[in-house]
N, C-alpha and C positions, 0 to 999 in steps of 0.2 A: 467309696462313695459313687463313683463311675459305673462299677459294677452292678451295686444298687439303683443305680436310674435307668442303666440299661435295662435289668430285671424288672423292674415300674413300667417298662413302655412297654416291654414285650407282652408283659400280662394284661396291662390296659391294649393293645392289639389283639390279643385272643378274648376279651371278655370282647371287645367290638365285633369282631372276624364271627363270633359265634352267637352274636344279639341277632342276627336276622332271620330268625326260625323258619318262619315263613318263605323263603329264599329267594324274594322281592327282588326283582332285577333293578340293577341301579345304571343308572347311564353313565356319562364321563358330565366331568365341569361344565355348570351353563353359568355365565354371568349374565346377571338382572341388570340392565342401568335406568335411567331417570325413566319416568314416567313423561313419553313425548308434549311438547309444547302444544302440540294442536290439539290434544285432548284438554290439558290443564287450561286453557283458552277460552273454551266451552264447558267449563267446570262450571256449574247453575246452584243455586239454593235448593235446599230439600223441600220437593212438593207433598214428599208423605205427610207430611206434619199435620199439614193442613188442608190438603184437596183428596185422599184418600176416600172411598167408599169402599163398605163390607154389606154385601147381599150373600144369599144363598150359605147362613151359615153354619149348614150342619157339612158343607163341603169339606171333606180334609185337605192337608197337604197336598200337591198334585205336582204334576212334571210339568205335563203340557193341556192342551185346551184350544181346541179346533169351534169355528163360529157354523153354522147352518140361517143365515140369515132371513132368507125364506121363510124356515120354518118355527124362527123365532128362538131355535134351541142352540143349546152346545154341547160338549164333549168335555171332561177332563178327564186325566191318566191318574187318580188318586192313587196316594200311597200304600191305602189300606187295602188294594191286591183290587180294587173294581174299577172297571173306565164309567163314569157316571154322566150320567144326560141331567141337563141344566133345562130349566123351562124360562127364558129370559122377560117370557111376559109375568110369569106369577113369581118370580125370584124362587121359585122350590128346586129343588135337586134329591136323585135319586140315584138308588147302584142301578145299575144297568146289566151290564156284563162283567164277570169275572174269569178272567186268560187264567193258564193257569202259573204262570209268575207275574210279577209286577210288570202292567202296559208303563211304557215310559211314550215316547214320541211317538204321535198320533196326525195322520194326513189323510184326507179323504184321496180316493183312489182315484177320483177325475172330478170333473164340473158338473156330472150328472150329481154326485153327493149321496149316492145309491150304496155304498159300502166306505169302512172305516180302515186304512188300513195302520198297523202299532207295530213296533217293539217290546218286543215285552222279556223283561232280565231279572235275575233276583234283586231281592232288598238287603242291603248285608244287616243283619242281624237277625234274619227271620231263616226259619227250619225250613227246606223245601225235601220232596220225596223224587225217585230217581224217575219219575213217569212225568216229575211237573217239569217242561224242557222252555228252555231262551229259545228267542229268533223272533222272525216275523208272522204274525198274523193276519188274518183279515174278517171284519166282524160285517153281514148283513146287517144295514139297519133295520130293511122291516123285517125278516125271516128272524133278526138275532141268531145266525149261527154261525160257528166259530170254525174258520179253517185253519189249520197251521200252514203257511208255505215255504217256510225255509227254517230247520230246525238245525241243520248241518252245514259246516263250511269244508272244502276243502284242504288237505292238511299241506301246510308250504312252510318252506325255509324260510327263516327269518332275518334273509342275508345281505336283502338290499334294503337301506336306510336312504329316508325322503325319497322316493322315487316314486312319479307320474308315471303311469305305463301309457306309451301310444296307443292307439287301438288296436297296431295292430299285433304287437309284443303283450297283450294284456294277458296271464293266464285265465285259462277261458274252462270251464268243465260245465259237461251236460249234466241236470242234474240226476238223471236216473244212473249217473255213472258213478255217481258217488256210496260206495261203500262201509265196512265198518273197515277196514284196512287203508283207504283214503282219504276218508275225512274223519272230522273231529266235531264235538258239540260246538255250537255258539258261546264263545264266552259272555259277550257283554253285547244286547243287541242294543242299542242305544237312541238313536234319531236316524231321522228318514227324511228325502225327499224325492218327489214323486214325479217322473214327467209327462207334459200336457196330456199324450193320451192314453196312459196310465202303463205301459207296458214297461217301464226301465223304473226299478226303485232301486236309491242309492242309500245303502246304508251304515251306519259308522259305527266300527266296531274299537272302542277305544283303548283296549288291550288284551292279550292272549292269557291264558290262565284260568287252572281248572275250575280253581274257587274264586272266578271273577264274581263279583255282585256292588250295586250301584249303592248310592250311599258312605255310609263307614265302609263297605266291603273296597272301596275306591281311594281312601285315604291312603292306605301302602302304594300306590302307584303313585300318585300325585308327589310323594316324598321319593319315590323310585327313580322318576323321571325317567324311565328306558323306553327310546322309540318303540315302539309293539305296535304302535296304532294303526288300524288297515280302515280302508273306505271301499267296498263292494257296492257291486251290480248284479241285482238279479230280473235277468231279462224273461217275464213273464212268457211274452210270443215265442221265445224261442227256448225257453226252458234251459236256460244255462245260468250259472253263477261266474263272475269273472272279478278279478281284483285291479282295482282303479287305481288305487294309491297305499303306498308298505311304509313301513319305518319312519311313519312319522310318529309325535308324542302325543296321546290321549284323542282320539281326532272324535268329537264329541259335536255338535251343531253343525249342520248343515243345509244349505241352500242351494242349489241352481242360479247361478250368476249372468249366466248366456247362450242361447240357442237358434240353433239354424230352422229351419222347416222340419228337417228331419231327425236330428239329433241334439245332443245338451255338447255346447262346447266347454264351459267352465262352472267348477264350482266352488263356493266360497265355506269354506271351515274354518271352525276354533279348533288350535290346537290350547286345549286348556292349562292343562299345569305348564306348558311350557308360555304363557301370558302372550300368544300371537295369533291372529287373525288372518288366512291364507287365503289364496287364488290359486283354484290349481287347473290349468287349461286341461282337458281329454281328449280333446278332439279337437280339429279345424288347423291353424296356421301354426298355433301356438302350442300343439301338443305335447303333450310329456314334458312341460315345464310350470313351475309356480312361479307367485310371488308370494314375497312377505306385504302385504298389507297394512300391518301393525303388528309391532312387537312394543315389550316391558309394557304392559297395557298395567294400568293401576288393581287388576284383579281376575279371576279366573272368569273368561269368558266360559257361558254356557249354548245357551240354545240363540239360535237366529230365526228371525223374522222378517218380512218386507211388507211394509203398507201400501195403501193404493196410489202413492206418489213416487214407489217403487224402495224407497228409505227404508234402509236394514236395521233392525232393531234387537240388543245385543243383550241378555240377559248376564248379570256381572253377581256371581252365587257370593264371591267371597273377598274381601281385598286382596290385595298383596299386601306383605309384611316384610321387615327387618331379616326376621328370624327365615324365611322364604326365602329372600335373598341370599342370605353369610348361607346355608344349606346346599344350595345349589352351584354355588362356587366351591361349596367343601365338601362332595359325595362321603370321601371317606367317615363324614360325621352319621351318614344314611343309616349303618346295620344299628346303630345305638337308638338312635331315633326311631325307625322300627322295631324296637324289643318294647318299646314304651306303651303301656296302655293308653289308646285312645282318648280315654277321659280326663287323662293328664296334661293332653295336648292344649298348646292355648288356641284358641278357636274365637275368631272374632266375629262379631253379632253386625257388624258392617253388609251391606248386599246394597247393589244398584243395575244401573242402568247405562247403556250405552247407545248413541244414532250414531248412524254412518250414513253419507251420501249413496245415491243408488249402486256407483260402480264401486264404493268400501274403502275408498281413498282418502275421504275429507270425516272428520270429524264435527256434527254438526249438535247435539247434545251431550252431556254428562253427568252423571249425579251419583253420590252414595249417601244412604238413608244409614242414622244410626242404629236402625233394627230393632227399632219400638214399637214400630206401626207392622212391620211384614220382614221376615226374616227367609233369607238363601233364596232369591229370586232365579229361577232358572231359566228363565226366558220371558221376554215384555211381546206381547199379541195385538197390537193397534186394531180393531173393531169399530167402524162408523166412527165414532165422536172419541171416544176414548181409547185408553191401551189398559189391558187385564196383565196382572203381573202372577203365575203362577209360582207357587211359595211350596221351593222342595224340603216340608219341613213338616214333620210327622209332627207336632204340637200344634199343625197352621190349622186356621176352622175361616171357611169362609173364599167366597169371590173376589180379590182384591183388584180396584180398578182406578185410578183417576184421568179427565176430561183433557181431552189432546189441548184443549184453550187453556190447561193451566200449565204446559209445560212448555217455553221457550225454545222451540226448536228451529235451529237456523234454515236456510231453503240451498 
């Protein structure tokens, strides 16, 4: 009988050992605990129910969605491979441009509002050809053309975990130096932010991997958990690429938290599957150090936002779960869990929303919608009177928005 049980576990060990086809890199043990007090505190009623508007709605799915208020217009990163222009006075929407993968995070290049600059990465499930490439873009708005400006990263060890580089330890390459023997494609270009006069763009690249793509192509990482996640700088004026921040997990939204005259001293990212909210200084007194901000956050932080009160606005794609939890405590369940189809997976129709005070300390709203009205919220965009909630959700049709007076937000 001994014998027999040892024979049982060894074989359920090689059926495990050999489930992860894909060769998914898995991290070590993360334990989840409670969902903090000062969120559940500011835990609000569901405004979807009842205060929700749909205009523009031949809009698909979308990522992100940049305001031009001037000019009455906007921008979305739709799903279906086009960044489309919004006409806010006629409620009509149209494709505009098509990159040649999918635009994800979209920021205008300065305050002139003269160019658009995206990310743009595959959609996992869609066929792409070996000329259509990830990275950064930049679209003329009135010319409409399309530049590619960073298609390739550097190729680096991936030997330090969580590390802030100083400025002056940061690996730094020119980009004309870069190679086919030195660098590598873009895996995952993901969100961007831009500083005041437009020359530093920081961008998050949320894990290494040949066949990274956003969407289902992102579920194997998310159940992976293994730090990969890098935050880049590509300094326009001086034509270099340099790495800001290595080995964190999925480092996916980000913002500029604080800056001097000349420089950004800190910035504030979602590390997403791993459910925390970061501060990472780059510059000034505090450099080459973080904080955690927020962790066990109630769901996977997405994209970030800041209104004109300065208040960060947290888009919340998916809950946390049970089964999220006992997983991450238990890696060695990972290779089984990745051999599993997709569609098998239980997948919760929950999405919300998160505020933070300006410096991302206090928790000052909350909410998750049952996912009747708008599903997989990737980021909340406060605009004048209201907040537009882009819906990363290839079935979504439509502008979804409701009035900043119907959501209870603390000061």
């Amino acid at each position: 009988m001994r014998i027999q049980k040892q024979n049982f576990i060894f074989f359920l060990l090689l059926i495990i050992i050999g489930c992860n086809t894909n060769n998914i890199k898995i991290g070590k043990a993360y334990k989840l605990g409670p969902v903090p007090n000062s969120i559940q505190e500011v835990t609000n009623p569901d405004p979807f129910l009842d205060h929700m508007n749909t205009t523009i709605p031949l809009l698909p799915g979308h990522d992100d969605l940049i305001f031009d208020n001037q000019k009455q217009v906007a921008y979305a990163s739709g799903m279906d491979g086009w960044i489309w222009k919004l006409d806010l006075k006629t409620n009509h929407g149209t494709t505009w441009i098509k990159p040649p993968v999918n635009p994800a995070g979209l920021q205008f290049t300065n305050d002139k509002k003269e160019s658009i600059l995206f990310c743009a990465s595959k959609l996992g499930g869609v066929k792409y050809e070996d000329h259509q490439k990830v990275g950064l873009y930049e679209v003329n708005i009135k010319t409409m053309s399309l530049t590619p400006l960073l298609l390739t990263l550097p190729k680096l060890e991936n030997s330090d975990f969580e590390i802030v580089y100083p400025e002056s330890k940061r690996p730094i390459f020119s980009i004309h130096s870069l190679n086919e023997n030195n660098s590598r494609p873009f895996s995952l270009c993901n969100d961007l932010a831009v500083s005041k006069d437009g020359n530093r763009i920081y961008i998050s690249e949320p894990f290494e991997r040949e066949d990274a793509a956003m969407g289902s192509g992102a579920v194997p990482e998310a159940i992976g958990l293994y730090p990969h996640g890098k935050l880049w700088m590509y300094d326009r004026k001086k034509n270099t690429i340099s790495l800001v921040m290595n080995g964190f997990t999925f480092v996916d939204g980000i913002i500029i938290a604080e800056h001097s005259a000349s420089k950004e001293e800190s910035v504030i990212i979602t590390e997403t599957t791993k459910f925390r909210i970061i501060r990472a200084n780059i510059s000034g007194k505090k450099e080459g150090t973080f904080e955690v901000l927020f962790e066990n956050l109630p769901g996977l932080a997405d994209g970030l936002e800041r209104d004109t009160k300065g208040r960060i606005w947290v888009g919340i794609i998916k809950p946390r779960s049970g089964l999220v939890n006992f997983i991450h405590n238990n890696p060695w369940m990972k290779p089984l869990l990745l051999s599993l189809p997709q569609r098998i997976l239980p997948i919760a129709k929950k999405t919300g929303i998160l505020v933070l005070d300006p410096l991302g300390k206090k928790a000052l709203y909350f909410v998750m919608h049952d996912g009747s009205k708008i599903k997989d919220i990737s980021v909340a965009v406060p605009n004048i009177d209201s907040v537009y909630f882009p819906s990363f959700d290839t079935s979504s049709r439509g502008l979804y928005s409701i009035p900043l007076n119907k959501l209870k937000l603390g000061e």
